[in-house]
ROKE-631387 format. One record per atom (N, C-alpha, C): residue number from 1; z, y, x; residue in one letter. Coordinates in steps of 0.05 Angstrom, whole numbers, always signed. Each point is the difference from the previous one (the first is absolute). Example, Ala and Ser with C-alpha at 12.3 -4.5 7.8 and 13.67 -1.06 7.14 Angstrom:
2
   roba        w        v        u   tilo
      1     +156     -114     +264      a
      1       +0      +24      -18      a
      1       +0      +24      +18      a
      2      -14      +21       -7      s
      2       +1      +24      +16      s
      2      +14      +22      -15      s
//
This chain:
304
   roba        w        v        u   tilo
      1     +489     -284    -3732      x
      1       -6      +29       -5      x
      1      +22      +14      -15      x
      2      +19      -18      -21      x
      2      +14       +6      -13      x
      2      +22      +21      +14      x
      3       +7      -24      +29      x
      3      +26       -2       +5      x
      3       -7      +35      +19      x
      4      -27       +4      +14      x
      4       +2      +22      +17      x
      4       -4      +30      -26      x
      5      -14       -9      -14      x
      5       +9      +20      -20      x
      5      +16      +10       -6      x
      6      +20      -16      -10      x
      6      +37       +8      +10      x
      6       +6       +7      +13      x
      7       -8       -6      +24      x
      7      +15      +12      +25      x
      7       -7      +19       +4      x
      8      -29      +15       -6      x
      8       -2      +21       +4      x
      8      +12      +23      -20      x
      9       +1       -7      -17      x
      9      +14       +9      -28      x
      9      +29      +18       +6      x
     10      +11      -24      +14      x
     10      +31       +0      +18      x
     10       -5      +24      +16      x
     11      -18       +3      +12      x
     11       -1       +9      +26      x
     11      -13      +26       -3      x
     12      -14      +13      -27      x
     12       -9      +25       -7      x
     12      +33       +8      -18      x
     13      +11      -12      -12      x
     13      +26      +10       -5      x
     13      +25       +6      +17      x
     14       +0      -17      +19      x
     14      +13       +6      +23      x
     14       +2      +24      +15      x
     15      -36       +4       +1      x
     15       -9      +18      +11      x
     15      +13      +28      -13      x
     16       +1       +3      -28      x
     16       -2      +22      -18      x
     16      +33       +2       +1      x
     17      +13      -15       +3      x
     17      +39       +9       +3      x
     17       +0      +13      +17      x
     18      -10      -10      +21      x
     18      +10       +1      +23      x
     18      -21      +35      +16      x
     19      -21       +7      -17      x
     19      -15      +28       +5      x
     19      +20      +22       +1      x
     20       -8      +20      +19      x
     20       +9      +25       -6      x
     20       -6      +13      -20      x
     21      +26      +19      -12      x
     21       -5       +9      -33      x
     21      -23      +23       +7      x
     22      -16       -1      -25      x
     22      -20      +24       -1      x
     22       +5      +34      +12      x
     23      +14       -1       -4      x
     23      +14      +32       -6      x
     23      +26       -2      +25      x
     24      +11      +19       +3      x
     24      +27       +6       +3      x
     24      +20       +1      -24      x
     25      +18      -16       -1      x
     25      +26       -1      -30      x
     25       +0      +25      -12      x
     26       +6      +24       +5      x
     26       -8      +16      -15      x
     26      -17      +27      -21      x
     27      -19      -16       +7      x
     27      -30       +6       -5      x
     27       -1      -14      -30      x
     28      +21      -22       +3      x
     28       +0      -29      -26      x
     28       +9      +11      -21      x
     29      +15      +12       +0      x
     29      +25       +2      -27      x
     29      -27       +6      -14      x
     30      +18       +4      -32      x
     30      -24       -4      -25      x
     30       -8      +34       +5      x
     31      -18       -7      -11      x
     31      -19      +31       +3      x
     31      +20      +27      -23      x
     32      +17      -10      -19      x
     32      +10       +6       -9      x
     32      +30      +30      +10      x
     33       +2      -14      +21      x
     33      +21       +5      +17      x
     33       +1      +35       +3      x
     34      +22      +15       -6      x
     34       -3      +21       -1      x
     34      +25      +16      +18      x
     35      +15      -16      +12      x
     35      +19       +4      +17      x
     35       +4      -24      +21      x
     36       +2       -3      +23      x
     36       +4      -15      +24      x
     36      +25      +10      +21      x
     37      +19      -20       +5      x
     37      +22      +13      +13      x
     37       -2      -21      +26      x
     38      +15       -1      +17      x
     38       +2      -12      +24      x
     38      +19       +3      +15      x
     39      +26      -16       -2      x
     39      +16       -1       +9      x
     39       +4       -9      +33      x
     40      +17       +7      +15      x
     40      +10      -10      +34      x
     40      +25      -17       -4      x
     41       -4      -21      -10      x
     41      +26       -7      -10      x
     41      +26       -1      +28      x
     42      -20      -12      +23      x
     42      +24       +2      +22      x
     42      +11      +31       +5      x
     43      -17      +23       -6      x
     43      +18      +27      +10      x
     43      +14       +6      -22      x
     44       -3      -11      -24      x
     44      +19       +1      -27      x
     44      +24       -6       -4      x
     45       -1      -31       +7      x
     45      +22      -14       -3      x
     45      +15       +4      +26      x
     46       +1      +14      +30      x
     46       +8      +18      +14      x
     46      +13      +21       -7      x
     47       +7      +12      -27      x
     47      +18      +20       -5      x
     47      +19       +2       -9      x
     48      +18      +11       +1      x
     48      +33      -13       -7      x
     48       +0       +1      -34      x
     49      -17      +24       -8      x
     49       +2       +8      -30      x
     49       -6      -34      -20      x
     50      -29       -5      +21      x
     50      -15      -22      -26      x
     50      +11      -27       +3      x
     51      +23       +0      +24      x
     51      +15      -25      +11      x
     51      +26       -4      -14      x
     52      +10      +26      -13      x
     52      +19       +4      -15      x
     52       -8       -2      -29      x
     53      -20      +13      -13      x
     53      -16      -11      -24      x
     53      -12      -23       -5      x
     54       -5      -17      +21      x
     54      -16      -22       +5      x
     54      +37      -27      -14      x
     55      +24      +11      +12      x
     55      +25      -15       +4      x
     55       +8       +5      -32      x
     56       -5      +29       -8      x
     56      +19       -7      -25      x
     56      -14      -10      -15      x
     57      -22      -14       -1      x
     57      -25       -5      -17      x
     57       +2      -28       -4      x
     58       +4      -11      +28      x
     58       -9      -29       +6      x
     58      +30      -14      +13      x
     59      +17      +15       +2      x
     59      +21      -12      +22      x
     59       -7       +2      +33      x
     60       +6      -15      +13      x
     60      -11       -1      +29      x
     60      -26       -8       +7      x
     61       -8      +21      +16      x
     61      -35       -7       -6      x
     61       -7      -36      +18      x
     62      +14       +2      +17      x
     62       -8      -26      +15      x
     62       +3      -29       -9      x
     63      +28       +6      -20      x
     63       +2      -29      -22      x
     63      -22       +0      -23      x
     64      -12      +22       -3      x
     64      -13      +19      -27      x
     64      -33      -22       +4      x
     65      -15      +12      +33      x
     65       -2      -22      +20      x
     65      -12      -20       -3      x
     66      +21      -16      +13      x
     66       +1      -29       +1      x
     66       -2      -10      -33      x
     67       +8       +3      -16      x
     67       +1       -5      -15      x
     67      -33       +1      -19      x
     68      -14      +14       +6      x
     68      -29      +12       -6      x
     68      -17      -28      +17      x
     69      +16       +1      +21      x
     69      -20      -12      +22      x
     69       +2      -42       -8      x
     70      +24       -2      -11      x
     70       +4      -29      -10      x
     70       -5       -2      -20      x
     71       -4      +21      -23      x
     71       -6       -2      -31      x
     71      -40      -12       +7      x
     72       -7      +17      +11      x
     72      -21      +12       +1      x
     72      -31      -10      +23      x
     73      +25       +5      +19      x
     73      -23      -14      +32      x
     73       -7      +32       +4      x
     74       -1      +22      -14      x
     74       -9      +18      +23      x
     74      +23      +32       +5      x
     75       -8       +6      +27      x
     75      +24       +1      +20      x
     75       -4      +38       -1      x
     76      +16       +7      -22      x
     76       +0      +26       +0      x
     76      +10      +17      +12      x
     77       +9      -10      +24      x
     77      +14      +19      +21      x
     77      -27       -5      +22      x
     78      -29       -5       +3      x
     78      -20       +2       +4      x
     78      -25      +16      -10      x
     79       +3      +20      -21      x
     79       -9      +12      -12      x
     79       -4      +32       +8      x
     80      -20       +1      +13      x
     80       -7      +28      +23      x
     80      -10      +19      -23      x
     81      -22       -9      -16      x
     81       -9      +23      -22      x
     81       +4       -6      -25      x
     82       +2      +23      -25      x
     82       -4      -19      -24      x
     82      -18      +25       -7      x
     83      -29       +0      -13      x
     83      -16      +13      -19      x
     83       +6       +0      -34      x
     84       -9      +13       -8      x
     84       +4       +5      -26      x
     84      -26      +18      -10      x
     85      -15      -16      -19      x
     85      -15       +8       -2      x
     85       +9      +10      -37      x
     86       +0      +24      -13      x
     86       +8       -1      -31      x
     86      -27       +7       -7      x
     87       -1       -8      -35      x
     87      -28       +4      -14      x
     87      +15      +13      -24      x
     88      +22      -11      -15      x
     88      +15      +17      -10      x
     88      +27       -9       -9      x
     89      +29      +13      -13      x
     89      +18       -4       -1      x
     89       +7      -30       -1      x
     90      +20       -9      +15      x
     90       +3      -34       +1      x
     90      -25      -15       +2      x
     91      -11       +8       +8      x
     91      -28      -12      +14      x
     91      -21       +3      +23      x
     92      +15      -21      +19      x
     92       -5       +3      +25      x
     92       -9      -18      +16      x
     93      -12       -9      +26      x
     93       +1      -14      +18      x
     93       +3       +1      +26      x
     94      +14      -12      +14      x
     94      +20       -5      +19      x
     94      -21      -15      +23      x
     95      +13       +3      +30      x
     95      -16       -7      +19      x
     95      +17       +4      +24      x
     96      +20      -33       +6      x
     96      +17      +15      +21      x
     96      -14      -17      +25      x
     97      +10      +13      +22      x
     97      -16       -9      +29      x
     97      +22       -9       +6      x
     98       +2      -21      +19      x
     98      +20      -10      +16      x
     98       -8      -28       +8      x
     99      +14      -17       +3      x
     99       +6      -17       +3      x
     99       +0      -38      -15      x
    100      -15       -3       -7      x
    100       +2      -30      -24      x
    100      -12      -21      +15      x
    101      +25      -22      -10      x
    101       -6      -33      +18      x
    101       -2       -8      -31      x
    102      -29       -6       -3      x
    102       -5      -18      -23      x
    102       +2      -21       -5      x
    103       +4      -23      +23      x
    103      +10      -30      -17      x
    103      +41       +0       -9      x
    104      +14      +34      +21      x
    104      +29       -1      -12      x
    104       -9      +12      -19      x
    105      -13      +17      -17      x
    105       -5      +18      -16      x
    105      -12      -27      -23      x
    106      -16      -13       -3      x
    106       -3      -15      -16      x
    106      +11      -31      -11      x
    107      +16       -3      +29      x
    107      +27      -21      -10      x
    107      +18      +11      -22      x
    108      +10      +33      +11      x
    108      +21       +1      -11      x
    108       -4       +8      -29      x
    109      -21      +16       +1      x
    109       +2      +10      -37      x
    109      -17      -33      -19      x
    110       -7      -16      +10      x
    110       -8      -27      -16      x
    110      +22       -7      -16      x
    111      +23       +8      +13      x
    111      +30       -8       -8      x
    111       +7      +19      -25      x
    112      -14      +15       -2      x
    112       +5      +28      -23      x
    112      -15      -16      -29      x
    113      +18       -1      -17      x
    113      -16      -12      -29      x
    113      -21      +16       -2      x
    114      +21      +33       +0      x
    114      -31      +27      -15      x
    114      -10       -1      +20      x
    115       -5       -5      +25      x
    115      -31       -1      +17      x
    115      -27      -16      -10      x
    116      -12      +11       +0      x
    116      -25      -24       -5      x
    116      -23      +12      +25      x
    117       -9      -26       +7      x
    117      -13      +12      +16      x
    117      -36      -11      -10      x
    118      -18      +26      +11      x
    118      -23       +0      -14      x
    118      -17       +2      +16      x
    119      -30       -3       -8      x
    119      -23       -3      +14      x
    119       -8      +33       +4      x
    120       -7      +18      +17      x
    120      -12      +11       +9      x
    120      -19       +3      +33      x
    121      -33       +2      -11      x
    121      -14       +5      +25      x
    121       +6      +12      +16      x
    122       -3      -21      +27      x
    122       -2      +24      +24      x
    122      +25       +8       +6      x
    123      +20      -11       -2      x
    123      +39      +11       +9      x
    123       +5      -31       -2      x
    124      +15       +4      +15      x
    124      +24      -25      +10      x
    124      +18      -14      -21      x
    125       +3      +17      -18      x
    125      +30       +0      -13      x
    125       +8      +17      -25      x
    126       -4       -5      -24      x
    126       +3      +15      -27      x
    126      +15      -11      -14      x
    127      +30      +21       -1      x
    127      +14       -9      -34      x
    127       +0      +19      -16      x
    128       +4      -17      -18      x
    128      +11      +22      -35      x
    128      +25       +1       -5      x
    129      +10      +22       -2      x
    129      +33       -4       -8      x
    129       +0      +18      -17      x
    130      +22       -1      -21      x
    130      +14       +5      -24      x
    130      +20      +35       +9      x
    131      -18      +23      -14      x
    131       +2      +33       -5      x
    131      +27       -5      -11      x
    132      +20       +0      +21      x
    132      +28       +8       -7      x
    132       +8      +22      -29      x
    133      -14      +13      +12      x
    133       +2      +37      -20      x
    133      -24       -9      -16      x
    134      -17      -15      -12      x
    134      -25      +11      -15      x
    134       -4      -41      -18      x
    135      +22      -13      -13      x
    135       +2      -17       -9      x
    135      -28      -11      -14      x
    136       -4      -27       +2      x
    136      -29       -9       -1      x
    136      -15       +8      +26      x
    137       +0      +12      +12      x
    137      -22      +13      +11      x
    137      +12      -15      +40      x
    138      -28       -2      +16      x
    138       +7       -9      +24      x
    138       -8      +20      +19      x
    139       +5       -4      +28      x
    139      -15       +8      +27      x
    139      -12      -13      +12      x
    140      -18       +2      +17      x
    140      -12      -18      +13      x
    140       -4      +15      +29      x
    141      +22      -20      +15      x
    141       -2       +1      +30      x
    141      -26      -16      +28      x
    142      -15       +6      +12      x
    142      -16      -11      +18      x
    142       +7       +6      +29      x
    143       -1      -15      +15      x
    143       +4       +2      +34      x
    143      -34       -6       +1      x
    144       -2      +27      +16      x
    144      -30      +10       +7      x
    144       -4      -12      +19      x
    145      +32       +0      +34      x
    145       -9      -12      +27      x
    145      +30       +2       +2      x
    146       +5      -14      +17      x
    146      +27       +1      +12      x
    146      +16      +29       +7      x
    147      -23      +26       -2      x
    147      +16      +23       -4      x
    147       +2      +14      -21      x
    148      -17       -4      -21      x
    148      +13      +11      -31      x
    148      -12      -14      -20      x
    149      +22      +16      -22      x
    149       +4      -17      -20      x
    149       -8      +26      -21      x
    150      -15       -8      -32      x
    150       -6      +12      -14      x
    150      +15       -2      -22      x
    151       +2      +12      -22      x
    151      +19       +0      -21      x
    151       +6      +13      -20      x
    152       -7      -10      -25      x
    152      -11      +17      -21      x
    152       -1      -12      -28      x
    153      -10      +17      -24      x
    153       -3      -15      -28      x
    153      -28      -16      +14      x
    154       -6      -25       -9      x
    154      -26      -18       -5      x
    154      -15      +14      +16      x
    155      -14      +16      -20      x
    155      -33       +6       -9      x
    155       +2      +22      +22      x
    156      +22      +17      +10      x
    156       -6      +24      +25      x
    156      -10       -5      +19      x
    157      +28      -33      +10      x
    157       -4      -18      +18      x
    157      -22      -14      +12      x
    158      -20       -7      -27      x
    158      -21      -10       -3      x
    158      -26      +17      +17      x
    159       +4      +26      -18      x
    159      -10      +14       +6      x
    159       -3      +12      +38      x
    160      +19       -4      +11      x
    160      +11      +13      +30      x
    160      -13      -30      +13      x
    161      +13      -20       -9      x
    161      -21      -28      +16      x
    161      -30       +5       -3      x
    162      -12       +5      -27      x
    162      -30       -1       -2      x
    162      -12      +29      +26      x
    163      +19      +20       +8      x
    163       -9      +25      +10      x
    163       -4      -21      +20      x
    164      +25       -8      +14      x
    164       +3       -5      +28      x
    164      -13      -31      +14      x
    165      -10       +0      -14      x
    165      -24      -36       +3      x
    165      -28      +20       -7      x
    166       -2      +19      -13      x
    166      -30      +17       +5      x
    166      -13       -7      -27      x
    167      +15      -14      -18      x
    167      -12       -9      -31      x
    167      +10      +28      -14      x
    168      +12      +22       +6      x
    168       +8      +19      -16      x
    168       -3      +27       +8      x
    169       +1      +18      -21      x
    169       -2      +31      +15      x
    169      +27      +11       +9      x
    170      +15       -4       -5      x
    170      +31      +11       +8      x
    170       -9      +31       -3      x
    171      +24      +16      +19      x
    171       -9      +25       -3      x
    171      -27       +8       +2      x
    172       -8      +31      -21      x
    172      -27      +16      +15      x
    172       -2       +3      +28      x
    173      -14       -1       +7      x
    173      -10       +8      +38      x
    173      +22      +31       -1      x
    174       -5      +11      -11      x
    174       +8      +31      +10      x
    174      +33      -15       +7      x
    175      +10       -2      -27      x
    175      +34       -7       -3      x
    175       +4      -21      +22      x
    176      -20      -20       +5      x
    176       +3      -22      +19      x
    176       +7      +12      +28      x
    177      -19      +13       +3      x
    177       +2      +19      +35      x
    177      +26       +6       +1      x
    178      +10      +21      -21      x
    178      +28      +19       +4      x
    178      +24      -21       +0      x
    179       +2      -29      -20      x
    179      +14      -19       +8      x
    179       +3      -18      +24      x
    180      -26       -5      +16      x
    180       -5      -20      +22      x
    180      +18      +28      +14      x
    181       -1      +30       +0      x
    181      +10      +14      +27      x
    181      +28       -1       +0      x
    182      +10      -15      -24      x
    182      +26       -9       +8      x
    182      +23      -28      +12      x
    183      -35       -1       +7      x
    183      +13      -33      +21      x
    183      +11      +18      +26      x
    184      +13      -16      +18      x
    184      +13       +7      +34      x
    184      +27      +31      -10      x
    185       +2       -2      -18      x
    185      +17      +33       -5      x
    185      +13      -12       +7      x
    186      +26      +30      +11      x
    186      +18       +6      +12      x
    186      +32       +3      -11      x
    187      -16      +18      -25      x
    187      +21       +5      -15      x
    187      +16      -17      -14      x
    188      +29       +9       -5      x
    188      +19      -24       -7      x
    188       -5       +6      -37      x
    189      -21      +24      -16      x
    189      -14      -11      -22      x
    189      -29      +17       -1      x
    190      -16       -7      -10      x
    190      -22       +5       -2      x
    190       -6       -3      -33      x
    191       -7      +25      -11      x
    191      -12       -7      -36      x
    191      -29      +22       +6      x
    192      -17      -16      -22      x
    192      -23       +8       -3      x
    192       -3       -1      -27      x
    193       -5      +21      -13      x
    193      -10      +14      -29      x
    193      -34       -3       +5      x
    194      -11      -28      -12      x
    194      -24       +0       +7      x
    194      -26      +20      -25      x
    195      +19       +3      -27      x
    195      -13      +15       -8      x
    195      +23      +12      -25      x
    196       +0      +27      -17      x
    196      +15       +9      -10      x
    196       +4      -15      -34      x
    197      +25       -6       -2      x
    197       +1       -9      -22      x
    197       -9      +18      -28      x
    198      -19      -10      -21      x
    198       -8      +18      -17      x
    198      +27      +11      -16      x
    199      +15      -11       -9      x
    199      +20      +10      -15      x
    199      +14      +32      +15      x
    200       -6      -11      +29      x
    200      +10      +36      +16      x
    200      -22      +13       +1      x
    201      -26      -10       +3      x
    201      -18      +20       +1      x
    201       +3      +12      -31      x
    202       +0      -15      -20      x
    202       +4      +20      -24      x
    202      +19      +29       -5      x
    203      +19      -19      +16      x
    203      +20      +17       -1      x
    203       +6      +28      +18      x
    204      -19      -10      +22      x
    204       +8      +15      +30      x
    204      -29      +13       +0      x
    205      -22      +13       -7      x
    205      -38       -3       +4      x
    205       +9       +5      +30      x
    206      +12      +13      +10      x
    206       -6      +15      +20      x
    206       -3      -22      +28      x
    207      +11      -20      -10      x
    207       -4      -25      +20      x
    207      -28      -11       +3      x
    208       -8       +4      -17      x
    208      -34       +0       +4      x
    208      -22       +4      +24      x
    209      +20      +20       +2      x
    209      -14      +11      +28      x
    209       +7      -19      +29      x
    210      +24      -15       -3      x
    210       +6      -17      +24      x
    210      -19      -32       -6      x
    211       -6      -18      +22      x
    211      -12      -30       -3      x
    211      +21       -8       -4      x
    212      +16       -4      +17      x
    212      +25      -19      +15      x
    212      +19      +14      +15      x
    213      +12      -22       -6      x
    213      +39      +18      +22      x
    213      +12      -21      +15      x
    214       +6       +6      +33      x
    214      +14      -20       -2      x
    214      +30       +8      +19      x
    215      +14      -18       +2      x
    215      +26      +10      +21      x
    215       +8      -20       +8      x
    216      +11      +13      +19      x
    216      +14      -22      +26      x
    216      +33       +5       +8      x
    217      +19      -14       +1      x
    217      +25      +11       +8      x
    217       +0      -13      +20      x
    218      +14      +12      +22      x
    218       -8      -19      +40      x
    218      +33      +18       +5      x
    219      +16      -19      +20      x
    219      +12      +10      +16      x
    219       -7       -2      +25      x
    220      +19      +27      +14      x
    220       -8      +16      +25      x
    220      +30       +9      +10      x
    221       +3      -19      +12      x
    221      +23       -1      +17      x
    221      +25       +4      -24      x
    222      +17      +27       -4      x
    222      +18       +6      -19      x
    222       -5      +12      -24      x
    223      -41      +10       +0      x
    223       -5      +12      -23      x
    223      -14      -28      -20      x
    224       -7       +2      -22      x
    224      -10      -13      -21      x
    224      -28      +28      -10      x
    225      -25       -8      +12      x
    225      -19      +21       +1      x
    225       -9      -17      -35      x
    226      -13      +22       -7      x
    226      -21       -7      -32      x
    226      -24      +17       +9      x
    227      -15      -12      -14      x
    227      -34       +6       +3      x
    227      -15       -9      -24      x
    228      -17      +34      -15      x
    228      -16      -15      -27      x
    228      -25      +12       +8      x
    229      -23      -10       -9      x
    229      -28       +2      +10      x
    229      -14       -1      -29      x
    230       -5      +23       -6      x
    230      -24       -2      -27      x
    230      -22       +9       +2      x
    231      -22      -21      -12      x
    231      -15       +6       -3      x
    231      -16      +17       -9      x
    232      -19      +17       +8      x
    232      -12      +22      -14      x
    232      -25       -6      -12      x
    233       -2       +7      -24      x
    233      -21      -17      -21      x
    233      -31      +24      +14      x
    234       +9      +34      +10      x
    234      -16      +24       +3      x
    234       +9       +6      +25      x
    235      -12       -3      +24      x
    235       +7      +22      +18      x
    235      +17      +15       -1      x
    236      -18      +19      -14      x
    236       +6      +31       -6      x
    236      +21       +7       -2      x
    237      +21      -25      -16      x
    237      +22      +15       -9      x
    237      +21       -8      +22      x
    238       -2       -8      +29      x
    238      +13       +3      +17      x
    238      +22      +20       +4      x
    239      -15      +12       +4      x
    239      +22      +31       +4      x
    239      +14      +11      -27      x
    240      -10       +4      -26      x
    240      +14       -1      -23      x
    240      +21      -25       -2      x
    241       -5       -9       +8      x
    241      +22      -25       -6      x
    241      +25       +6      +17      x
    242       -9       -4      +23      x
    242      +22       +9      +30      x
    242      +12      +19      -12      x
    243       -6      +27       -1      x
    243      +14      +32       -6      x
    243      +12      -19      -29      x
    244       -3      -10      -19      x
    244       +5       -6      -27      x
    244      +34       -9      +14      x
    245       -3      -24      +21      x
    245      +25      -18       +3      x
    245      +16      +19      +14      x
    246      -11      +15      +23      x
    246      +26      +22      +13      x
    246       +2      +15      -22      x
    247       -9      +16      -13      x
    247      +11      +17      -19      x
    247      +24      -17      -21      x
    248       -7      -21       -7      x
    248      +23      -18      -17      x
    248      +26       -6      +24      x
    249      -11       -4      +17      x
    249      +25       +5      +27      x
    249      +15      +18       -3      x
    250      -12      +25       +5      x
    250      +15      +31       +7      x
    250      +10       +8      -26      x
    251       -8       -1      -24      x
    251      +15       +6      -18      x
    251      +23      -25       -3      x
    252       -1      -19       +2      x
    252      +20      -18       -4      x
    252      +27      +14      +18      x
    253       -4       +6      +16      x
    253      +20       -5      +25      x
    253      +12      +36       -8      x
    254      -16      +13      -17      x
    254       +8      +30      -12      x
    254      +30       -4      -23      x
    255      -10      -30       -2      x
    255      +15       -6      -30      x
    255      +34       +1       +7      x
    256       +8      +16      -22      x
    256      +37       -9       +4      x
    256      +10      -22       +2      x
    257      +15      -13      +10      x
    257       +4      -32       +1      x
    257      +10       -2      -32      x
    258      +10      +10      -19      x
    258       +3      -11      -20      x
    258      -31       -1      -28      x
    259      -19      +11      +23      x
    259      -25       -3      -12      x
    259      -24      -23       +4      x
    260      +20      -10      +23      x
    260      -19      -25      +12      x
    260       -3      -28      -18      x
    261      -16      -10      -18      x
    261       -1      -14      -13      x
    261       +3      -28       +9      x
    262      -19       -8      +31      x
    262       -5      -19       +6      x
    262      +21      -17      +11      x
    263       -4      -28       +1      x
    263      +28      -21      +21      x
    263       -3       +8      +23      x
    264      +24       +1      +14      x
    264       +8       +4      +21      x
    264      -23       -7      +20      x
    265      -12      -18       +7      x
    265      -14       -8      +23      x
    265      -32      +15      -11      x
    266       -6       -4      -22      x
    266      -23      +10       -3      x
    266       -2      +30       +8      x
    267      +17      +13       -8      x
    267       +7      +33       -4      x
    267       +0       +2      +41      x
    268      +11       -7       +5      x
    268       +2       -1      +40      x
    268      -34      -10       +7      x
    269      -17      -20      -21      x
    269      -18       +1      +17      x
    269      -14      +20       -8      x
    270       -3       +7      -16      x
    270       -8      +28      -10      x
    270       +2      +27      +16      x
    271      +12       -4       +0      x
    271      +29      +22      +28      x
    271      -28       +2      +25      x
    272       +9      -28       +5      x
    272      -15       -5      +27      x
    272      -28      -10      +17      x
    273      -14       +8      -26      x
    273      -31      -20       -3      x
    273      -13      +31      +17      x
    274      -21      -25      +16      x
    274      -17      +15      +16      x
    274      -23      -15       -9      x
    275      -31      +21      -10      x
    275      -18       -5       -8      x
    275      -19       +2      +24      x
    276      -20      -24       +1      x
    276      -17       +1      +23      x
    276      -28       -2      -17      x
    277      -30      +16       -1      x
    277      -10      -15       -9      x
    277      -27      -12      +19      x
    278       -9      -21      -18      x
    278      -23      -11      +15      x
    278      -31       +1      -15      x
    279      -25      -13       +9      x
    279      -18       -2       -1      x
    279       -2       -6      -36      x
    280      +20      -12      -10      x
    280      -10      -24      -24      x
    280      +40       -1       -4      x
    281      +21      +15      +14      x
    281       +6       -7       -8      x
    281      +27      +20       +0      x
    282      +29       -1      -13      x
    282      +16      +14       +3      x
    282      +26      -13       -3      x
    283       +7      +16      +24      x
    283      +27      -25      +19      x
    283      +30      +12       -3      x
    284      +21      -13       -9      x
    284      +25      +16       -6      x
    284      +12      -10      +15      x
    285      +22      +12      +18      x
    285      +16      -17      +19      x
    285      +25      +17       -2      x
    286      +17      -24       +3      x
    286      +22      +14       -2      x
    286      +22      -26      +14      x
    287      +28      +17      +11      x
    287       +9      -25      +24      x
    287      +40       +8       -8      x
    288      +23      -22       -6      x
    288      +18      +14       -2      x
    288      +15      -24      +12      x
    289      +22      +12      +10      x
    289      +21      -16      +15      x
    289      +13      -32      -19      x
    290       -5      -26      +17      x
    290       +1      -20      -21      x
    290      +28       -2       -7      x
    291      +32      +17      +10      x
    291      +21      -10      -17      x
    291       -4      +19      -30      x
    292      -11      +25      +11      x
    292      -11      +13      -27      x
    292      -11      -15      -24      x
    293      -28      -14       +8      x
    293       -9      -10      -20      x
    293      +15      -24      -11      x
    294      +20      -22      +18      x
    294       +6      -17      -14      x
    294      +33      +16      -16      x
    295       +8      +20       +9      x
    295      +13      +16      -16      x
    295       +0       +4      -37      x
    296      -24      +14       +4      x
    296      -11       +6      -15      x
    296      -11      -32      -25      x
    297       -8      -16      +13      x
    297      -12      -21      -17      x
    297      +31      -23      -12      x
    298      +25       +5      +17      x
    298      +17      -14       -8      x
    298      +19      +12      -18      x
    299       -1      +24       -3      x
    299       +3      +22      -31      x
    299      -14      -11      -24      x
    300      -36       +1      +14      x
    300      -10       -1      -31      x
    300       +7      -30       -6      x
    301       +5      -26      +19      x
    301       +7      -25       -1      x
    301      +26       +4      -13      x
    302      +18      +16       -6      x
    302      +24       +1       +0      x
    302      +16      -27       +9      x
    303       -1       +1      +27      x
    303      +11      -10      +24      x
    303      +14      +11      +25      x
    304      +27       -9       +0      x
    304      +23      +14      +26      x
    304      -21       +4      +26      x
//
């Protein structure tokens, strides 16, 4: 009786690794979470700007590489998304999609002194490693499935496993919805303002009146389009709002150029923002030629 006891034991744990996670990943992050970004890493690392920032940073990205991929076991030139979920300054958790072969992934960092590797339910594969920048203090990495990997202080980490096995609340339902609608995107970035930070509402009341913000940068053939979508806390103030943004338009564009305060790219989208509104919501769009924008971004980079 002993021995099938065990076996079943085996075989309800088995069961529980090997389950689909409760939720969709990001639904998980800690409920805390007050900004969510979402990167396209392949239409990113596609541009000559971040391939040239990427070189003076690291040297050659492909030795940069290999080198990640033999330290390490996992293969960062496989890395399609990376999320970012922030709760607040230097405190974050990470969620990249791609690609992980876990018995190369757990040969090779065994070989790492600061690896240790640890027990967590329900995932394949958990280490702790030693906060470069934050002395004493660790991260704790988990491979969820052979397509992503989680990554974070401890207790966030903890927290994003307990969402996504169904032992945790992760995000509110409301914030959960507007995060899950950023699975399948398009855009090469996607950020979501899931709710306004108090230090700006103090500062700003008038933000009060918005839920949430979010934007998207997508290219379109030779343009680099932007798109922000806020939430409206009142109806009502649809159309006050709209007339509010073209009016900050049309006087801007009145202004003498030595009156224009703003950076270069912001001041052009300003220039060029077209307000659409909707049901629940109010849509800014605005679209500018991409040698323009990487023009413009390798100035403020102060880069040839």
């Amino acid at each position: 009786m002993k021995r099938i006891a065990l076996l079943l034991v085996l075989a309800v744990l088995s069961l529980r690794a090997d389950a689909p996670p409760a939720k969709p990943f990001p639904a998980c992050f800690p409920a805390a979470t007050f900004l969510l970004v979402r990167f396209d890493a392949v239409q990113l690392l596609d541009q000559g700007l971040v391939q040239e920032a990427l070189t003076a940073k690291v040297g050659d990205i492909n030795t940069f590489i290999g080198n990640i991929r033999t330290a390490t076991g996992v293969d960062l030139g496989s890395i399609t998304e990376v999320w970012i979920a922030v709760l607040k300054k230097d405190h974050a958790v990470i969620v990249l999609k791609g690609a992980f072969d876990l018995p190369v992934i757990q040969g090779a960092v065994m070989n790492i002194d600061a690896v240790q590797k640890v027990q967590r339910p329900g995932v394949p594969l958990a280490l702790l490693l030693p906060d470069n920048k934050k002395p004493g203090a660790s991260n704790l990495a988990a491979i969820l499935d052979n397509e992503k990997m989680v990554f974070g202080p401890p207790e966030l980490v903890d927290d994003f496993l307990a969402a996504y096995l169904g032992e945790g609340e992760g995000l509110p339902p409301a914030f959960a919805g507007r995060a899950n609608g950023m699975l399948g995107g398009k855009a090469m970035l996607d950020a979501l303002l899931l709710r306004m930070p108090p230090e700006e509402l103090r500062k700003n009341p008038w933000m009060t009146l918005f839920t949430h913000a979010q934007g998207a940068v997508s290219l379109a053939g030779q343009d680099v389009q932007f798109e922000v979508a806020l939430g409206l806390r009142k109806p009502e103030m649809r159309e006050p709002a709209m007339k509010a943004i073209e009016g900050m338009r049309d006087i801007y564009l009145l202004l003498d150029e030595n009156m224009r305060r703003l950076d270069p790219l912001p001041s052009m989208l300003l220039e060029g923002v077209a307000v659409k509104p909707d049901a629940e919501l109010l849509v800014l769009r605005a679209a500018l030629p991409r040698e323009v924008v990487e023009r413009l971004l390798r100035q403020k980079m102060g880069m040839p």
